[in-house]
C-alpha positions as CSV (number, residue, x, y, z in Angstrom):
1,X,-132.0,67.7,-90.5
2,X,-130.7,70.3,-88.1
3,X,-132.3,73.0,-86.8
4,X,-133.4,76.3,-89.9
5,X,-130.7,79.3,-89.6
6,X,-131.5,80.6,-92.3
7,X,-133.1,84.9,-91.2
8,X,-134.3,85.2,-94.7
9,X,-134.5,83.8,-98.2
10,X,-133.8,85.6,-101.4
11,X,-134.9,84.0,-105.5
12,X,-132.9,85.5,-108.3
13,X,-129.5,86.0,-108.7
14,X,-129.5,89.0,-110.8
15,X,-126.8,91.9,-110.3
16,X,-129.2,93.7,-107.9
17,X,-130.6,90.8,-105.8
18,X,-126.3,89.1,-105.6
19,X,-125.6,92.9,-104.3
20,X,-129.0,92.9,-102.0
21,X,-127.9,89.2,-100.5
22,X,-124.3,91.0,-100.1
23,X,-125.9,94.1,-98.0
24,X,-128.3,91.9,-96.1
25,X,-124.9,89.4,-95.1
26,X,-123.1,92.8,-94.2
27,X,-125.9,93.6,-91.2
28,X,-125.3,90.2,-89.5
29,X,-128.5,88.5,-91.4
30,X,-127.9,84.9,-92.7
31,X,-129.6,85.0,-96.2
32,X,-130.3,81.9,-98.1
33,X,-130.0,82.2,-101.9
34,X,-132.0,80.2,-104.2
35,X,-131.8,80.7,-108.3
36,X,-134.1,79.3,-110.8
37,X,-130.6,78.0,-112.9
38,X,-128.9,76.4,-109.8
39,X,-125.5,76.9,-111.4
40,X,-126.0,80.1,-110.3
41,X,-125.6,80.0,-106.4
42,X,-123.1,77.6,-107.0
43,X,-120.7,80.6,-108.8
44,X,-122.0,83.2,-106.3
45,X,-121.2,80.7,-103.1
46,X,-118.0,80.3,-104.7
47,X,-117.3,83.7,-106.0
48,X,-118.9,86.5,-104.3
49,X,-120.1,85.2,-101.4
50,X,-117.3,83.2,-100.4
51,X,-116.0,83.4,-96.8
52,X,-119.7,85.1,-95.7
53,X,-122.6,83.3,-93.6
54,X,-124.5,83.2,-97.2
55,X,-126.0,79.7,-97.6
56,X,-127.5,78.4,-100.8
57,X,-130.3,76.1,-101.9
58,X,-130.7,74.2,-105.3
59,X,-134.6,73.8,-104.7
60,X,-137.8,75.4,-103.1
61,X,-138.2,72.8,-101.2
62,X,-134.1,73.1,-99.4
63,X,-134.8,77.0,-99.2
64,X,-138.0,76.9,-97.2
65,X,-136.5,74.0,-95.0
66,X,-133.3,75.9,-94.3
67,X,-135.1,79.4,-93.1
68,X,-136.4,80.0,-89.4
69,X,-140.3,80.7,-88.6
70,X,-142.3,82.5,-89.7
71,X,-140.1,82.3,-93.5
72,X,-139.6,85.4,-95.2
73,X,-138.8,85.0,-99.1
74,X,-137.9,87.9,-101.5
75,X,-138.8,87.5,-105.0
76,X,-135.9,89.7,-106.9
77,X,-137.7,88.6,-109.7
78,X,-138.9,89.7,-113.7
79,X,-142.2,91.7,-113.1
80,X,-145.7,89.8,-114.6
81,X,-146.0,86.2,-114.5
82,X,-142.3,85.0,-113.0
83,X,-143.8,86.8,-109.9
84,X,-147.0,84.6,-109.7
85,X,-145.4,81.2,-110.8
86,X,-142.8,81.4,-107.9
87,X,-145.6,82.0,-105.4
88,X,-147.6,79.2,-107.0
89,X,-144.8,77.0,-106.5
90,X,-144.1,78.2,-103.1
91,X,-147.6,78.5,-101.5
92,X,-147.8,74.9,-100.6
93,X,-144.6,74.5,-98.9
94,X,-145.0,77.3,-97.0
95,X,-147.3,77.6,-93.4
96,X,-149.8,80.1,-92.0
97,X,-148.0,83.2,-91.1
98,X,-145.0,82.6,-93.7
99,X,-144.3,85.8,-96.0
100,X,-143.4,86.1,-99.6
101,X,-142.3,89.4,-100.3
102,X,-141.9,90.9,-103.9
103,X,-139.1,93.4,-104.2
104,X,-139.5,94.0,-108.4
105,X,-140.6,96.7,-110.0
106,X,-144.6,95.1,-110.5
107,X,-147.6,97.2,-111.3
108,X,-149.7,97.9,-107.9
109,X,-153.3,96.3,-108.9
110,X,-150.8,93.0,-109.2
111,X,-149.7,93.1,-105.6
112,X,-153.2,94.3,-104.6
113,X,-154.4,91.2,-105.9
114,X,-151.2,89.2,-104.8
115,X,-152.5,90.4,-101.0
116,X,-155.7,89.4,-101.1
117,X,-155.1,85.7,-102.8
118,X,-152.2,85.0,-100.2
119,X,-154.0,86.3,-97.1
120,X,-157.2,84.2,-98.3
121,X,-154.5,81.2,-97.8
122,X,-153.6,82.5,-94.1
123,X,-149.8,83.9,-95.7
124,X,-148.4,87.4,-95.8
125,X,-147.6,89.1,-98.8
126,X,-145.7,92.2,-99.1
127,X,-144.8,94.2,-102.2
128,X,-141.7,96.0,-101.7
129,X,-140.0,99.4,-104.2
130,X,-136.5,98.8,-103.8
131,X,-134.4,101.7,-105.3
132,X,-131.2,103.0,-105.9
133,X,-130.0,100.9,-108.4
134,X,-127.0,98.3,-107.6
135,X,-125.0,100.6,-105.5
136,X,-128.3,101.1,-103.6
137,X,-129.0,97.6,-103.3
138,X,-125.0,96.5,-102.4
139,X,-125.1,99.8,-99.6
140,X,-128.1,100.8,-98.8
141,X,-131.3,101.3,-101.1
142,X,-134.5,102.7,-100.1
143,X,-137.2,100.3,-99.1
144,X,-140.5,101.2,-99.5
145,X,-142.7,97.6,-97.7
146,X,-146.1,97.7,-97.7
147,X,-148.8,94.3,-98.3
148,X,-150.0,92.5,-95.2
149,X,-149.6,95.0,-91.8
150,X,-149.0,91.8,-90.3
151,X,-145.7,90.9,-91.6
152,X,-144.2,94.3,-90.7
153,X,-142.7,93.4,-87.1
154,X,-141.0,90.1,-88.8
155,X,-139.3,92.2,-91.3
156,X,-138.6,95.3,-90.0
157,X,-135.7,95.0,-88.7
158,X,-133.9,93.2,-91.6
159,X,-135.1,96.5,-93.7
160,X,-134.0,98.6,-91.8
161,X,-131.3,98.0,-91.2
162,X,-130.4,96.8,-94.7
163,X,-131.6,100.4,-96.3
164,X,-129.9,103.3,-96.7
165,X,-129.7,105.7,-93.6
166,X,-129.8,109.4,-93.0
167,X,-129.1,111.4,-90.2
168,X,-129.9,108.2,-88.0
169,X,-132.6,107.0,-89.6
170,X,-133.4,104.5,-92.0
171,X,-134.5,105.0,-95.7
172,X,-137.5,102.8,-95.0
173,X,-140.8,102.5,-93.1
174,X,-143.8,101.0,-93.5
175,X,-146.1,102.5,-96.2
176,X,-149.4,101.0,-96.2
177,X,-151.6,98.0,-97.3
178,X,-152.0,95.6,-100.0
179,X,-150.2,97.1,-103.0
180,X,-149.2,100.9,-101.7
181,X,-145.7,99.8,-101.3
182,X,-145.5,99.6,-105.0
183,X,-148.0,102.3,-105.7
184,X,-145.5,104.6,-103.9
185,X,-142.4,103.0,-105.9
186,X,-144.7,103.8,-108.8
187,X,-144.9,107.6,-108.1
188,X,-141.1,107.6,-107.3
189,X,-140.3,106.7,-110.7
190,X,-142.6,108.8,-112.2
191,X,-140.8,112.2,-110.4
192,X,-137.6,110.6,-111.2
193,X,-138.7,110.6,-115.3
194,X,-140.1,114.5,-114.0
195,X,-136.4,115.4,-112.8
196,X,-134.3,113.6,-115.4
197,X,-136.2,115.6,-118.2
198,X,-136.0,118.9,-116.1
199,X,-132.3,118.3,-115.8
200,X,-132.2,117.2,-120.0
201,X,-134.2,120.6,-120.8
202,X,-131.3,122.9,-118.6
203,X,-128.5,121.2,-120.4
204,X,-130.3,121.6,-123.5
205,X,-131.0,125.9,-122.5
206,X,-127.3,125.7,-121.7
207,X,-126.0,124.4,-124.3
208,X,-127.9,125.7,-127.4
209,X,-129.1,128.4,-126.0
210,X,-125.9,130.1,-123.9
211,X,-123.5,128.1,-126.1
212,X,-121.6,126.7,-123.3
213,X,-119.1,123.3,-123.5
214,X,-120.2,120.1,-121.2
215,X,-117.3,121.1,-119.1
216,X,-118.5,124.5,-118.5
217,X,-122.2,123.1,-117.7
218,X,-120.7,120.0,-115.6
219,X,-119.3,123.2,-113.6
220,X,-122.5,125.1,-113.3
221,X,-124.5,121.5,-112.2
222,X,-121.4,121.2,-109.5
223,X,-122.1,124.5,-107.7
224,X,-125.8,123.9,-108.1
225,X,-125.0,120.4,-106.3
226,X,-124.0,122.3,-103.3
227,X,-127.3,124.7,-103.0
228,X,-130.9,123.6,-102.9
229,X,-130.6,121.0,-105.9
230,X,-128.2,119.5,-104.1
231,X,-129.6,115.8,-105.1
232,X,-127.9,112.6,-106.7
233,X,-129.3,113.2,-110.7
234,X,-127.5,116.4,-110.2
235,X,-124.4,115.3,-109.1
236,X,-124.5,112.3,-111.7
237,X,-125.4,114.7,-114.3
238,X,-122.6,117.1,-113.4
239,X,-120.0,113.4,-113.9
240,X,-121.7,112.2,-117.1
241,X,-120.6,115.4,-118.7
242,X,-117.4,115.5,-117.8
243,X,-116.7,111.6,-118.9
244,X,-114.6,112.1,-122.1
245,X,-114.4,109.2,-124.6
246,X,-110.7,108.1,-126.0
247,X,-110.5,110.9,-128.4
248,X,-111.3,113.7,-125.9
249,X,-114.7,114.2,-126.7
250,X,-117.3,113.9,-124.4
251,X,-119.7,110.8,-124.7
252,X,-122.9,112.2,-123.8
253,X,-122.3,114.2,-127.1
254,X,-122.1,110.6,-129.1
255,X,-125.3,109.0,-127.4
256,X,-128.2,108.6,-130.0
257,X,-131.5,110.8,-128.4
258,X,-133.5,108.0,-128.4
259,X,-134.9,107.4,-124.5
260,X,-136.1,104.5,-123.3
261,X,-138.3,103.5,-121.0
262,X,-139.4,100.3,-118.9
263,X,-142.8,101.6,-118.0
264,X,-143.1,102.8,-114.8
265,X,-143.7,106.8,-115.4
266,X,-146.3,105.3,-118.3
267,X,-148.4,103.7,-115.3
268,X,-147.8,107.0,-113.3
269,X,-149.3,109.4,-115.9
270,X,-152.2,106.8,-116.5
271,X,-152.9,106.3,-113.0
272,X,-153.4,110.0,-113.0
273,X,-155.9,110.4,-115.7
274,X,-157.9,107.9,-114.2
275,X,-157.9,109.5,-111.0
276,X,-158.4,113.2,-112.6
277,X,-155.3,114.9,-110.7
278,X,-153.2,116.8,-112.9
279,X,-149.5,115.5,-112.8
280,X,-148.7,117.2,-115.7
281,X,-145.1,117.2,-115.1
282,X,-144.2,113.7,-115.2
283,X,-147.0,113.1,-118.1
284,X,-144.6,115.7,-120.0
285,X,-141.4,113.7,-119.3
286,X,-143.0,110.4,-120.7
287,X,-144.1,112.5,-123.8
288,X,-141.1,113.6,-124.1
289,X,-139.6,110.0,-124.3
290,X,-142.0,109.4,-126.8
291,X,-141.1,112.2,-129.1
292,X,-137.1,111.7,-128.4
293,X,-138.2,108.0,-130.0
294,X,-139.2,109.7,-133.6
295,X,-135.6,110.0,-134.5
296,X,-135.7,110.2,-138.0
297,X,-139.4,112.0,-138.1
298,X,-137.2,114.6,-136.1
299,X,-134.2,114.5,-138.6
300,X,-136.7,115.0,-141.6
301,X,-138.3,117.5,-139.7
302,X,-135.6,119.9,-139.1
303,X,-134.5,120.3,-142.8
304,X,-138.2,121.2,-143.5
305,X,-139.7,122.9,-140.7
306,X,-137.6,126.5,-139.8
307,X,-138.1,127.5,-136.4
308,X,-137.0,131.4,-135.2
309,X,-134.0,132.4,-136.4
310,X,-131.1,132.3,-133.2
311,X,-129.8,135.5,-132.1
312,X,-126.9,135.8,-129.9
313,X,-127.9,136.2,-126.1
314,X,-127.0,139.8,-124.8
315,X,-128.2,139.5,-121.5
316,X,-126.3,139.3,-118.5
317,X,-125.0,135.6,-118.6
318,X,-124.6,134.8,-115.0
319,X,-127.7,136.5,-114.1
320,X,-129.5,133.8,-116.4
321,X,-127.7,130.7,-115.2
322,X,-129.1,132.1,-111.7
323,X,-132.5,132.4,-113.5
324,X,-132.5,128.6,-114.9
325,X,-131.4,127.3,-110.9
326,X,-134.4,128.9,-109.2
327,X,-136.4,127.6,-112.7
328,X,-135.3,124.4,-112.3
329,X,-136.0,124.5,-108.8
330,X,-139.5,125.6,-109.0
331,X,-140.7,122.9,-111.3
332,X,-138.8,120.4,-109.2
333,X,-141.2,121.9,-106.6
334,X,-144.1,121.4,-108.9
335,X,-143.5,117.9,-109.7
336,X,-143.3,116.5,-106.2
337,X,-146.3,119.0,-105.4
338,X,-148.3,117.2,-108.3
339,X,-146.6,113.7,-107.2
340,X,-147.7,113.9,-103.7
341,X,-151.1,114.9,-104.9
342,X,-151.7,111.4,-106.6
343,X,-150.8,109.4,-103.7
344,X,-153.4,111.5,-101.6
345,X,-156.0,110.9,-103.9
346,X,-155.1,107.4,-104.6
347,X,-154.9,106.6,-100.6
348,X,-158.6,108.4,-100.6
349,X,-159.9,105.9,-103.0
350,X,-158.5,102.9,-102.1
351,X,-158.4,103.7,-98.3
352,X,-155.0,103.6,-97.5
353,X,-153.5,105.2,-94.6
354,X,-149.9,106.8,-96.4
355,X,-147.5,108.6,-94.4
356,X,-146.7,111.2,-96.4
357,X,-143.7,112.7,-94.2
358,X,-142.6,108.9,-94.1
359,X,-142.1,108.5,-97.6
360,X,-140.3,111.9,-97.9
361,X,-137.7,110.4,-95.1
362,X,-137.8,107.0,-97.5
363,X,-136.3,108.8,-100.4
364,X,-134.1,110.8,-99.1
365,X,-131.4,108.2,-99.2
366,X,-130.2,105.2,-101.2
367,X,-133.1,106.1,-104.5
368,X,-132.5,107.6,-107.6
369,X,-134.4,110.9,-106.2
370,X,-132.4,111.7,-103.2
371,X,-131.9,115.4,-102.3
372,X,-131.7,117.3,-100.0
373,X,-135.0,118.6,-100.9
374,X,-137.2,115.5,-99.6
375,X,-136.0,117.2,-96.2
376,X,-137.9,119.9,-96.6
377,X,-140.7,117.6,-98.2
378,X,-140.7,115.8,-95.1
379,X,-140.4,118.3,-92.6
380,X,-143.9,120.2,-94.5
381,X,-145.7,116.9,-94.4
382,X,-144.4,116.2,-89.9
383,X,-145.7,119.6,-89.5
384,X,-149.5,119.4,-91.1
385,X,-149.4,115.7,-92.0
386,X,-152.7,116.3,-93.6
387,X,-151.4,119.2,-95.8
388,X,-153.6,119.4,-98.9
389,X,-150.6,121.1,-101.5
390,X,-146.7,121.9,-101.0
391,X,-147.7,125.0,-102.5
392,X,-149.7,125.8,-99.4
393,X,-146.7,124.9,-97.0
394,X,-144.8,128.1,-96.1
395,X,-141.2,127.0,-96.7
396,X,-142.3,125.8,-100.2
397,X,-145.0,129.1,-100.7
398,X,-141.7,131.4,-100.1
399,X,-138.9,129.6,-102.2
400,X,-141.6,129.4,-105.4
401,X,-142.4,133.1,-105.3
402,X,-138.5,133.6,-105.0
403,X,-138.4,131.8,-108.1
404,X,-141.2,133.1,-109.7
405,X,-139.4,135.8,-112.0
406,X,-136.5,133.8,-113.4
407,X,-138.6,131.1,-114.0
408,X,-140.8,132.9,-116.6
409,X,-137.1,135.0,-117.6
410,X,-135.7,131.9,-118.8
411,X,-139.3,130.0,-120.0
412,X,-140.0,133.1,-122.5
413,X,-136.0,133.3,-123.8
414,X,-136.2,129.6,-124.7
415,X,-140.0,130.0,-126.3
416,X,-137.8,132.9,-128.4
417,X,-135.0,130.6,-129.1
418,X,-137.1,127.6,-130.0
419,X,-135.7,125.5,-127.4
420,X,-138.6,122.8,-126.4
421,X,-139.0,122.7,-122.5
422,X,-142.0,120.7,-122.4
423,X,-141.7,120.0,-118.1
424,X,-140.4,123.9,-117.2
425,X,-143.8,125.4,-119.0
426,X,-146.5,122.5,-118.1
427,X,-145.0,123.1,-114.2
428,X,-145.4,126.6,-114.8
429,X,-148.9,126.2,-116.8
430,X,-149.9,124.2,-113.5
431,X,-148.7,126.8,-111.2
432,X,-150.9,129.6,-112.8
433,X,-153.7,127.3,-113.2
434,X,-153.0,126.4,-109.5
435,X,-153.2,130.0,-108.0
436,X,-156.4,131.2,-110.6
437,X,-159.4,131.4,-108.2
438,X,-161.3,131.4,-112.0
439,X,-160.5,129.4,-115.2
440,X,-161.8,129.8,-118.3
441,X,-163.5,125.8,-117.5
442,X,-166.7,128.0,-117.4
443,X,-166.7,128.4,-121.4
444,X,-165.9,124.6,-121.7
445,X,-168.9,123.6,-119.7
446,X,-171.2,126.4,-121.9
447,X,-169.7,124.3,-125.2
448,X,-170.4,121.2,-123.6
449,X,-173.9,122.2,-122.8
450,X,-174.4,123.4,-126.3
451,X,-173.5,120.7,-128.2
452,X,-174.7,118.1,-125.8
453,X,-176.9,118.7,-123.2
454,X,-174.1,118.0,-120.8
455,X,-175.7,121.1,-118.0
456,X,-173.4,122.9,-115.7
457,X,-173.5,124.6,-112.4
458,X,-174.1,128.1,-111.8
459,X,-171.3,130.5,-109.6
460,X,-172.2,131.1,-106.1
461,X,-174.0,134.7,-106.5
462,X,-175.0,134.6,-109.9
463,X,-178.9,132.6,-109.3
464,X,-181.9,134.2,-110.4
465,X,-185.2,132.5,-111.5
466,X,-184.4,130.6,-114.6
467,X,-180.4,129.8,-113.2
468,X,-180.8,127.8,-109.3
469,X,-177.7,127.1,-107.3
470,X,-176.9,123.3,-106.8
471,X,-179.0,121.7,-109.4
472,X,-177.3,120.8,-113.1
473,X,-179.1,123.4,-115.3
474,X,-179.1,123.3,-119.2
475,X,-179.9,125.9,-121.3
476,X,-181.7,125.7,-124.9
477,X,-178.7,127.9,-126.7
478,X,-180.5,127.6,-130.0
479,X,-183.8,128.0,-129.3
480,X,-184.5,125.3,-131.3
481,X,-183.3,122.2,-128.8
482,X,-184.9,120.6,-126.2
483,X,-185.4,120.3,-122.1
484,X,-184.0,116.6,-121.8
485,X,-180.3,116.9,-120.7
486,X,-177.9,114.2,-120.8
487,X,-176.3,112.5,-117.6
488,X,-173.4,114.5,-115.9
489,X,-170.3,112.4,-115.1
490,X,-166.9,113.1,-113.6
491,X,-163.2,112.4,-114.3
């Protein structure tokens, strides 16, 4: 057989990995396509592909044989057990040093696992978020690689030059072992459920509580696109309301208010109640799916349950559209705050070295979160690449306290018009927790050491005899309960 020309392989023939093959051809790579139905690369050799350096294979076996050393396979793949069955089937036709690389949307403790059981077997794994959707995957998506360190050199320059690039550089870097590639896909999807519903709580503000048309708010979302929102759910948003069906009414006005949802911002909001940090934002935006979902609860609901009767607005209109911008802005500010929070304390616990500023630069092209904003993001993160909050960043400290006044203008109107805005208030309930040197946590501990022993600390300056700095003290409340206290534990 002649000599493997083959740069890399690619299994599943899906919209987004035909347009990834596609984008991968365009950079002068020669991709070899394999499908699971081998009818498949047949039609795509013959149809989309035709007349490009694209080869096929109707086997594992012709794949691996047609690709040069060390062999790089993507698995565009189903999440779950499609994932492990291909790399059972490939693992003994591959050699040391070989790399299968998952590009789905799988949960990280898989391709944590995935790492460990292919390095064991002297292969590389890495777990790869792709984004952007399949205009992101046909252009230029962002690529978020991390696994095995060692597979980076062999790959890097096939993504990067295959992702998205800004201002010279490419939408994709290495993130960091075993499965933080698709721990940092994870929190990408999670802010994107943060922003959508942000975005979905303006139009709603806009629209029942100013009264305007989706042409007039399509118009507002237009000259927003071209300030500091300036992002691509903006500008998407802004077209979507415009789209009219054949009898002149727009269609976002016939779509049922049911959301779905595949997952992802689930795993995000449980990843951070098991590791205590408070990403409120995007636990909001998946509750707020999960309300949208009780459709007819919500229908029998609103012809029993009155809310506050709706009086005209008679405030200066223009001055509250300005109001909802910086509002929108500031929780948008939140959210990535609380995002970039879970990755730190995620990369604590499971020693991983993340570059935050890296990731910022990742997403500023080709994903569903692009904006302008992840700039600023990344430029905070290059400057103090240890930074322990946004909110502590100057450029991000000055534009939220610039905010600061229409954000609570336009959070109070819509708690008086009985508008839900479950992401602008939990941002805002975050930020005022963020910046109180005291909570009222004190009386929770008191309640929990009352009904079960559960002791507490005392303040730094309030110790006397019976209360001692830095031991767990409980108190009889009663007088009539014991000494024995019961073992403290953390989130």
């Amino acid at each position: 057989m002649s000599e493997p020309t083959g740069d890399i392989g690619l299994i599943g023939l899906a919209v987004m990995g035909q347009n990834l093959i596609l984008n991968m051809n365009d950079k002068g790579f020669t991709v070899v396509a394999f499908n699971r139905t081998t009818s498949k690369v047949d039609h795509f050799l013959a149809n989309e592909a035709k007349g490009t350096k694209i080869q096929g294979a109707h086997s594992l076996q012709e794949l691996v044989a047609k690709l040069k050393r060390p062999r790089k396979i993507i698995l565009l793949v189903k999440a779950g057990p499609a994932v492990d069955d291909f790399i059972h089937n490939l693992d003994p036709l591959l050699e040391k040093g070989d790399i299968i690389i998952d590009g789905g949307n799988s949960h990280f403790p898989d391709s944590i696992r995935r790492t460990k059981e292919l390095e064991s077997k002297g292969l590389l794994f890495v777990g790869s978020g792709v984004s952007g959707g399949e205009e992101g995957a046909r252009y230029g998506p962002s690529l978020m690689p991390g696994g095995s360190p060692a597979a980076w050199p062999a790959i890097k320059e096939i993504f990067q030059k295959t992702a998205a690039q800004v201002d010279g550089e490419p939408c994709c870097d290495w993130v960091g072992e075993t499965g933080a590639g698709h721990y940092v896909k994870m929190v990408h999807n999670g802010i994107e459920y943060g922003d959508m519903q942000l975005i979905a709580e303006t139009y709603d503000i806009l629209k029942r509580g100013l009264g305007l048309s989706e042409d007039e708010i399509a118009d507002i979302f237009l000259k927003w696109n071209k300030g500091v929102l300036d992002s691509f759910l903006i500008d998407i948003t802004a077209n979507i309301l415009k789209f009219k069906d054949d009898d002149g009414q727009p269609i976002v006005t016939k779509i049922l208010d049911q959301a779905g949802q595949k997952g992802t911002g689930k795993w995000t909001a449980i990843n951070a109640l098991d590791a205590g940090t408070p990403v409120t934002l995007i636990g909001e935006a998946v509750f707020a799916r999960c309300l949208s979902a009780l459709k007819s609860e919500r229908v029998r609901a609103s012809k029993v349950i009155a809310g506050p009767t709706k009086e005209p607005f008679r405030g200066d209109k223009q001055q509250f559209i300005d109001d909802l911008e910086q509002a929108l802005y500031a929780s948008k500010i939140i959210s990535y705050t609380q995002g970039f929070m879970l990755m730190r304390e995620t990369a604590k616990e499971l020693k991983w070295n993340l570059n935050y500023a890296g990731i910022a630069r990742m997403w500023r092209g080709g994903c569903i979160i692009k904006s302008v904003f992840l700039g600023d993001i990344a430029s905070a993160y290059t400057k103090t690449p240890e930074l322990e909050s946004l909110l502590f960043d100057d450029f991000f400290n000055k534009a939220i306290h610039k905010a600061q006044p229409g954000w609570r203008r336009v959070i109070a109107q819509a708690v008086l018009w009985g508008i839900p805005t479950p992401a602008f208030s939990t941002a805002l309930a975050f930020f005022d927790g963020y910046r109180s040197e005291i909570v009222p946590a004190n009386l929770l501990q008191g309640q929990r050491d009352y009904f079960g022993a559960h002791t507490f600390r005392v303040l730094p300056g309030k110790e006397n005899a019976k209360l001692k700095a830095g031991e767990d003290i409980h108190v009889n409340w009663t007088g009539r309960g014991g000494n024995v206290s019961a073992s403290s534990y953390s989130a």
